[in-house]
Structures are given as C-alpha cells and as structure tokens.
C-alpha positions in Angstrom: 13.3 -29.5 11.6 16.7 -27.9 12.9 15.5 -25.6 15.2 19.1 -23.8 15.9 19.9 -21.0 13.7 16.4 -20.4 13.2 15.1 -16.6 13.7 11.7 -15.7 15.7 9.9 -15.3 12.1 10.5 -18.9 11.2 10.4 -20.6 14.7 6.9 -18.9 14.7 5.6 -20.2 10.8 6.9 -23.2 12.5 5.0 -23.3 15.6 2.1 -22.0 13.2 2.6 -25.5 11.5 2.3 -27.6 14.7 -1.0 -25.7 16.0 1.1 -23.7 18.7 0.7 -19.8 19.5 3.5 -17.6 18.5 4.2 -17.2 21.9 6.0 -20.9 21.7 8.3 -19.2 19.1 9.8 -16.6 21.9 10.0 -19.3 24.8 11.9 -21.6 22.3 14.0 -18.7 21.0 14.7 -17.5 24.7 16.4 -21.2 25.7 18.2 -21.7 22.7 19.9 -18.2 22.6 19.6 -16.4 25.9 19.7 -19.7 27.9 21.9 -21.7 25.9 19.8 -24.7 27.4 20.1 -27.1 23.8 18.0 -29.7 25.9 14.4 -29.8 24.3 13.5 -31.9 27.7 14.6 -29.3 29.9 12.2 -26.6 28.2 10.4 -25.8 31.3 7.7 -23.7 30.2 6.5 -25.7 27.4 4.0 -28.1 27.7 5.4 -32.1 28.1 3.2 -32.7 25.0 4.9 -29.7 23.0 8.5 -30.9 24.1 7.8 -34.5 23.6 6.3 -33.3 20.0 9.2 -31.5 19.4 11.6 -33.9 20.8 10.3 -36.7 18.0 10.0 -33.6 15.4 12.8 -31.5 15.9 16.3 -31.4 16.6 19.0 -29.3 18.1 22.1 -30.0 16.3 25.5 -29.4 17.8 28.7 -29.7 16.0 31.1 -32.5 17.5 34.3 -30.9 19.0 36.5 -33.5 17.3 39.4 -32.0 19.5 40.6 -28.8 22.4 43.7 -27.4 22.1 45.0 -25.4 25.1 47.2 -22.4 25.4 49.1 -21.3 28.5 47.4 -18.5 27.9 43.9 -20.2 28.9 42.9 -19.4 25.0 41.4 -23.1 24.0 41.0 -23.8 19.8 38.2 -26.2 19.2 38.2 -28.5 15.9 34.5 -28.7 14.9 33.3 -31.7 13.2 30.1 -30.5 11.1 27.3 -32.8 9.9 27.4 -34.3 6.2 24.6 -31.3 4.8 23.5 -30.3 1.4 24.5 -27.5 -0.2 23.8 -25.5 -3.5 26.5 -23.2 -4.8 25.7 -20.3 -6.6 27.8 -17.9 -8.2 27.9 -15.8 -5.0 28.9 -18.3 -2.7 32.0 -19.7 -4.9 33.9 -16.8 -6.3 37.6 -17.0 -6.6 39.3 -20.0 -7.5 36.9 -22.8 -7.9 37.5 -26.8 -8.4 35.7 -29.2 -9.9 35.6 -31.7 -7.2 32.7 -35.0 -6.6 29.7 -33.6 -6.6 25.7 -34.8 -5.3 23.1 -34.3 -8.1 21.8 -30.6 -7.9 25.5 -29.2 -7.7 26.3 -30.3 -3.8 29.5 -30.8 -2.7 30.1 -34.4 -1.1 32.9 -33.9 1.4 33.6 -33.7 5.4 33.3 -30.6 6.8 35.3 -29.4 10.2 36.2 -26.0 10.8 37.6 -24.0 13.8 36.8 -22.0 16.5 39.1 -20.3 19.3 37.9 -18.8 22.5 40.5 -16.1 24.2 39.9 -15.4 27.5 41.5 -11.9 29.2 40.8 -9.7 31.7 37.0 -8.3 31.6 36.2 -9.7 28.2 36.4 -13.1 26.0 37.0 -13.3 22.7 35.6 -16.0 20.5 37.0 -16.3 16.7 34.6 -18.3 14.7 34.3 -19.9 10.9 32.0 -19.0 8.2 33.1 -21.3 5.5 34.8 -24.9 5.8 37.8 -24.4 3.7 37.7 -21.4 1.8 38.1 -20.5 -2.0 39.5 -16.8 -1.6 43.2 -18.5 -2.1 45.1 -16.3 0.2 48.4 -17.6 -0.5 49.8 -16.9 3.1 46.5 -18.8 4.9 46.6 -22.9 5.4 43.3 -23.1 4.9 43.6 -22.3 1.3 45.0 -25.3 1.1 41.2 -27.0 1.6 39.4 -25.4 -1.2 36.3 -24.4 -0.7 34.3 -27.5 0.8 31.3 -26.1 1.6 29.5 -23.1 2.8 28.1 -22.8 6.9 24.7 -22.6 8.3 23.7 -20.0 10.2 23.2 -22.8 13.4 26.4 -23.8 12.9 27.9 -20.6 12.6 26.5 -19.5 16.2 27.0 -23.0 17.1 30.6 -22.2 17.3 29.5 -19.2 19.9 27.6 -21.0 22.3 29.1 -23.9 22.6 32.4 -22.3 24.3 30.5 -20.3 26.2 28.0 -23.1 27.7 31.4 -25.2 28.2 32.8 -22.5 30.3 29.7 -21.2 32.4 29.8 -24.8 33.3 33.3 -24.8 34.7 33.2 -26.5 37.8 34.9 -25.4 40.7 36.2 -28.8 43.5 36.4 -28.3 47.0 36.8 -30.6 49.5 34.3 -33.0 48.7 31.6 -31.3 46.6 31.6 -29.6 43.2 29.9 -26.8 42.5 28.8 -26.0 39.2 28.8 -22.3 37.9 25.4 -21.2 36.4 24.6 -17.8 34.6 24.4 -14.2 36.3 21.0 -12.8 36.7 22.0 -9.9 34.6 19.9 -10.9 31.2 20.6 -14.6 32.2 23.7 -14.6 29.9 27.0 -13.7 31.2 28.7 -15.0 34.5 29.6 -11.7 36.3 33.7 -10.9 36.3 34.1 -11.6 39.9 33.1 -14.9 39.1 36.4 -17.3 39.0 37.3 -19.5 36.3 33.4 -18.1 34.4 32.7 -16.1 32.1 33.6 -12.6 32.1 30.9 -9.9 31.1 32.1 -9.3 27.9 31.7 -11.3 24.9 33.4 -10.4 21.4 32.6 -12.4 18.6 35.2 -12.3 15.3 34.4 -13.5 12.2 37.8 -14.2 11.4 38.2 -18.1 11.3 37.8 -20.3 7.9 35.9 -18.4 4.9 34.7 -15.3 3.3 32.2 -14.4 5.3 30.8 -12.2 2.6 30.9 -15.1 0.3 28.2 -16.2 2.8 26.2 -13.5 3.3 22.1 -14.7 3.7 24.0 -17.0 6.4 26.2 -14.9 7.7 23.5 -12.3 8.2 21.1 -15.1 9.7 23.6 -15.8 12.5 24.3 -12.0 13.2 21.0 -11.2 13.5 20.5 -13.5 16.0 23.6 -13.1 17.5 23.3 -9.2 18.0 19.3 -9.7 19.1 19.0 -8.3 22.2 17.0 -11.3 23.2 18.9 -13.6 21.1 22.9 -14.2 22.3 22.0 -10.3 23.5 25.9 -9.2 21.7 26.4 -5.5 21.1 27.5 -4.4 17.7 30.7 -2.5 19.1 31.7 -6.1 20.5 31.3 -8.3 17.0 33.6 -8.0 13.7 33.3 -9.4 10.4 36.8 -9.9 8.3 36.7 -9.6 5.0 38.9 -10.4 2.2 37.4 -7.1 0.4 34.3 -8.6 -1.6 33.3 -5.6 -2.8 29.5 -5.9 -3.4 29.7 -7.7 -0.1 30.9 -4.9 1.6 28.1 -2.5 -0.4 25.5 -4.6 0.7 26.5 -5.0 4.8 26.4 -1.3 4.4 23.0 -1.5 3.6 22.1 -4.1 7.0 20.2 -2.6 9.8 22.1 -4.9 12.5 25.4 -5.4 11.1 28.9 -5.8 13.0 31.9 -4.1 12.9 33.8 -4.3 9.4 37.4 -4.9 9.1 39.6 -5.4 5.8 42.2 -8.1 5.7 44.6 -5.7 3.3 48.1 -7.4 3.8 49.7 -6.0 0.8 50.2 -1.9 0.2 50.3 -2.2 -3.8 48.0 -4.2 -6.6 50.9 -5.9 -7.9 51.7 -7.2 -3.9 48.1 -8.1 -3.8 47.7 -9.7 -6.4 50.0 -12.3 -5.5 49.2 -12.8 -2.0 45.3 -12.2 -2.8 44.3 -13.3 -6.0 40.9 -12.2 -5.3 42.6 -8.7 -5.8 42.3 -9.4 -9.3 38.4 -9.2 -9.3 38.2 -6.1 -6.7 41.5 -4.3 -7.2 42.9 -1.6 -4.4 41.0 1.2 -6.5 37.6 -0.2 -6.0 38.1 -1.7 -2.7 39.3 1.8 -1.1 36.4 3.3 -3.3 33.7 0.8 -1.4 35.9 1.9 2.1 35.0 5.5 1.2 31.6 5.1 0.3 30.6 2.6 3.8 28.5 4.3 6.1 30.2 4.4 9.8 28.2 4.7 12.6 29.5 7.7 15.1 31.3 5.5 17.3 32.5 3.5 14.2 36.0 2.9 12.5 37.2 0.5 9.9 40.1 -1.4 10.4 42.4 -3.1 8.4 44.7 -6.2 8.8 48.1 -6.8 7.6 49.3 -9.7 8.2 53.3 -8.9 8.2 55.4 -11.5 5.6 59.1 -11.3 6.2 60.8 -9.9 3.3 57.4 -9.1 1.1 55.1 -7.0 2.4 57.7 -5.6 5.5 59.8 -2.8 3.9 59.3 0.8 4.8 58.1 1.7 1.1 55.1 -0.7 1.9 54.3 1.7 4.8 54.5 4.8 3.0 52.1 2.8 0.2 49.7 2.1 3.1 49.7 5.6 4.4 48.6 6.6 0.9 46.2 4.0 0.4 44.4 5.0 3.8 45.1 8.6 3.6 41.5 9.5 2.1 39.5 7.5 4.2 38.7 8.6 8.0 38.6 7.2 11.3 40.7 4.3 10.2 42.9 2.0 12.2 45.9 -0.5 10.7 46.3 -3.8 13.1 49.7 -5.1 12.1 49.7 -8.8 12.4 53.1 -10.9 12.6 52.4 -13.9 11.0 52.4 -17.5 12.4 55.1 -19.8 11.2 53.9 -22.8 9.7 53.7 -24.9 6.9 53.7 -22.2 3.8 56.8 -20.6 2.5 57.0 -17.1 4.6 58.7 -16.4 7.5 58.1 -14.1 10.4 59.0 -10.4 9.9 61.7 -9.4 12.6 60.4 -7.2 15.5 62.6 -4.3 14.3 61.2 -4.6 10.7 57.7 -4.4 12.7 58.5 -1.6 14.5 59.9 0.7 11.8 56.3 0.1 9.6 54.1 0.7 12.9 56.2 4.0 13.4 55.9 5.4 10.2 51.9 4.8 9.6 51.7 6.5 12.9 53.7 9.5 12.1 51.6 10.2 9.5 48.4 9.7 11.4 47.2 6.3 10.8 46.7 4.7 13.7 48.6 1.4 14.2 49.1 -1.4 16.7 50.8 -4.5 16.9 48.9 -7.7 17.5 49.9 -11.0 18.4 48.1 -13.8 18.2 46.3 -15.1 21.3 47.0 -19.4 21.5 50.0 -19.1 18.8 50.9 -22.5 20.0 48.0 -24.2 19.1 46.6 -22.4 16.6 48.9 -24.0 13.7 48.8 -27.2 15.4 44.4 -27.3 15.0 45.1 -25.7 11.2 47.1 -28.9 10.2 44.8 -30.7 11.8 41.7 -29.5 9.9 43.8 -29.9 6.8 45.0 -33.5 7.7 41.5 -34.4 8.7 40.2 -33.5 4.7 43.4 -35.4 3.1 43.4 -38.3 4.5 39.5 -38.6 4.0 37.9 -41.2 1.2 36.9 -37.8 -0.4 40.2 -36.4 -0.7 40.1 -32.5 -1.9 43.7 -33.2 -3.4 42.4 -35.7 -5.6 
C-alpha cells in the first residue's frame, strides 16, 4: 500500500483494513503532509506494533532526484526519476496527438518516466512549479517536452511529491559555525513553514504552479487528488489564492474545475491572438477553438478575489506584432477581471527565437491602453531550465524504450 497521495477517506478504509481506529488515519495524514516526516519509524504517536506493521505493509515512495540544477538566482530545477507504474489510458487522459508506442497488456505504457520540478525562492515567498504528466501529448509546437509524447500520466503522490520534497530539502538547510551544525526545523506556526526571519529556510509563503510537464486537465481525478490535499488545511495547509493550474484550454476540463469545491487558481496558456496562429502553435486548438475556449472563460465562476489569467508565451516574428495585440484585446475584451502575463520565450532547441524587448514592450503597451492588464515575466532559473528540459528528453532517447522509435 502507497500511503503518499492518499486522502483521509482512504488512509481511514485502510486503517479500517488493519483493525486500527480512524484516528490512525489523521496521525498518519498529519506526518505525511503537515510534518513532511516520510519516515514510518519516526511516527511517534503510533504504536511500535502499528509502525512496524506498516513498515512491512506499506510504503512511502519518493521520486529519485536523478539531478539539481542551480541558478544564481538561488531557483534550483530538480530532474525527478519516477518509479516504473501501471497505467490505463482512457480517452480522457490521451487527447491530442496520440502514438502507438510498446505497450503492457491492459493498454499500459512500458516506458521511463522523469519529469521536472523547479523551486524559486524570493523575498517572503517560494514558488515551486511542478509536473502533472511525464511528457505530454498536447503538442505545443514551441514546448520541448512535446518532443516526449505522452509517456504516462502522474499520481497524485507523485504529483505532491514534487512539493514536499523541495521543501523538506530546504527546511533542512543546515547552517555551519565554527564547529557545530545546526539544523533548521519547522516554525511553530501550523508546523509547516520556517518563519521569514529564518536565513537560508523557508519563507512563509508557499505557491504551488501547475505549470511543469502535462495537461493537467488531461489528469484531472489526479490532479484533483493532489490539490485536495495540497489545499487541506491540515494537509500541505496551501491557500487557494497561492496555487495555479495551467491549462492548455481543455475545455470540459475547465467546465468541470468550475464545478470543484477546492480548486486553485486557473490560468490559460493562450500564446496565439487568432485560430489560424493557434492552430499551428497549439494543435489542440483544433478540438477547442478560440470561440469555445473564450465561451468556457465567460461562463467560469470567479471567486470575489479571483481573476483569470492568461499566458503568452512571446515567439519572435509569430505571435509578436502589434495586430496580435489588438487581436488579444478583442479576444479578452468580454471577459472581466482578466490579466495577460507576457512571457519571453527561452531559447533552445526548437526553431523560434526570442522576441526583442522593444517588440515586447510595444504589445504590453497596447493591451494596457485598452485596459487589459499586462506584465512582463521572465523566467526565474532561465539558465538551467533548458539545460534539465534536454536532459529529461535525453534521458527518454537514449533509453532501451526509445519514444522515437
């Protein structure tokens, strides 16, 4: 039995199978996700009979970090390896461009799985980007990870996984004096966060993106299963106003997180200000064209503090000119409380180049004119960021089961 990613319902049927009170079920819950203590051992209040039980049982899988890259910045991007799993795809979970590759009786993919992470560290806050999917089958022309194909889709444990294992790996910074070392340890405040004051720990703020590898809503029962747990109070204890989900704009995706009691922030990765643009860049346009995507925009029910944003990644030359910006304005006119990120894109091994600052400039201007409201951002880690992509890419080529055949 994996015990991480589990909710409290099923960690309490599964105390229910081994004899043990429900309360078991909140104590576990409590260490894997408030605590972040993955050591069944070092379950204090449990019984030694329960934890040895458990210990032979159970398990609390971690994904490998295969690699750390660093940034000057302080941003570090992990490469994940993931454990070989089974996994059934459906029609929901493979939309978009879809490969026969080898294949496990029952419809599994057989292939290695490693996906990315990135934790960003600033002033007050951290920011951790995180992976839904490894590979992806969305077929975003301007993404390396398109590239992979769809391998396969992401627990829910792996999925907050990729939370608390940066944040365990920093609250356990350790700081060396003369001859001692003291190890850092978590703030009384909900036993989560180190306090801001604390150097080189955690600040108080956590924000979770869902913004790595995948289509999240291509994912959605595990998607949801991580978020759940990750915005529980007594889980990773995240606020809503501090997580967002990225979307490619799977429309009956987007319906349906609409329709989620605890759900996170929405943002639409639009990068093109025309169908015809779109289509190219994202083919998945095809399926869920501007008209119905703007129509599922309209029709998503903000909360009062809410906004949607949209990304555009900016392509030098394609998606750049100042007629794509009045297209935009047009396109997000109808909507309200709305917000445009412009996104200069990362050089690497794809056929785009950067769009110049000027060219940047002139689109931010003229969607704020006309009251969108637009910012530039850059990439936290740029320098590493394409650097762990290739790698993740490299890592599924040169495997026995190669995705390029």
């Amino acid at each position: 039995m994996e015990l991480l990613g589990k909710s409290r319902e099923q960690l309490k049927a599964y105390c229910a199978e081994l004899g043990e009170p429900a309360y078991r079920a909140d104590q576990i819950y409590h260490w894997l996700y408030a605590e972040r203590e993955f050591s069944i051992e070092r379950w204090s209040n449990l019984p030694a009979a329960l934890r040895e039980k458990l210990k032979r049982e159970a398990s609390v899988a971690l994904p490998s970090v295969r690699q750390r890259y660093v940034s000057s910045d302080g941003s570090v991007r992990y490469l994940f390896g993931l454990g070989d799993k089974r996994e059934d795809f459906t029609t929901e979970n493979t939309e978009g461009r879809e490969k026969k590759e080898e294949r496990r009786p029952g419809g599994a993919l057989n292939k290695p799985a490693a996906v990315e992470a990135v934790f960003m560290p600033s002033e007050g806050r951290q920011t951790i980007c995180i992976s839904t999917q490894a590979g992806c089958a969305v077929d975003c022309q301007f993404c390396l990870t398109a590239q992979l194909g769809l391998i396969r889709n992401l627990t829910a444990g792996e999925m907050v996984a990729q939370v608390l294992v940066p944040l365990k790996e920093m609250e356990e910074t350790t700081v060396t004096g003369k001859n001692e070392t003291v190890k850092k340890t978590p703030a009384a405040d909900g036993g989560r966060y180190i306090s801001e004051e604390e150097p080189n720990g955690l600040a108080a703020r956590t924000n979770v993106v869902l913004m790595g590898q995948g289509e999240p809503l291509l994912n959605f029962e595990s998607v949801m299963g991580a978020l759940r747990i990750l915005l529980d109070a007594e889980g990773v204890g995240l606020s809503p106003k501090h997580v967002t989900l990225s979307t490619s704009g799977i429309v009956p995706g987007i319906e349906r997180l609409g329709k989620e009691e605890a759900r996170p922030k929405l943002a639409i990765s639009l990068n093109a200000s025309c169908d015809e643009q779109r289509d190219v860049l994202m083919p998945i346009n095809k399926k869920y064209p501007l008209k119905a995507l703007m129509e599922a925009c309209r029709n998503y029910p903000l909360r009062n503090w809410e906004h949607l944003t949209f990304e555009y990644v900016m392509l030098g030359g394609v998606n750049d000119k100042a007629e794509d910006a009045r297209r935009v304005v047009r396109l997000l006119g109808p909507l309200t409380r709305v917000k445009v990120n412009l996104i200069p894109w990362n050089p690497g091994e794809l056929p785009y180049k950067e769009s110049s600052a000027e060219a940047i400039e002139e689109f931010r201007r003229i969607l704020v004119e006309k009251g969108v409201p637009a910012f530039v951002r850059y990439s936290r880690g740029r320098d590493v960021m394409a650097a762990c992509g290739q790698l993740a890419l490299k890592e599924v080529q040169e495997s026995p089961l190669r995705v390029f055949g």
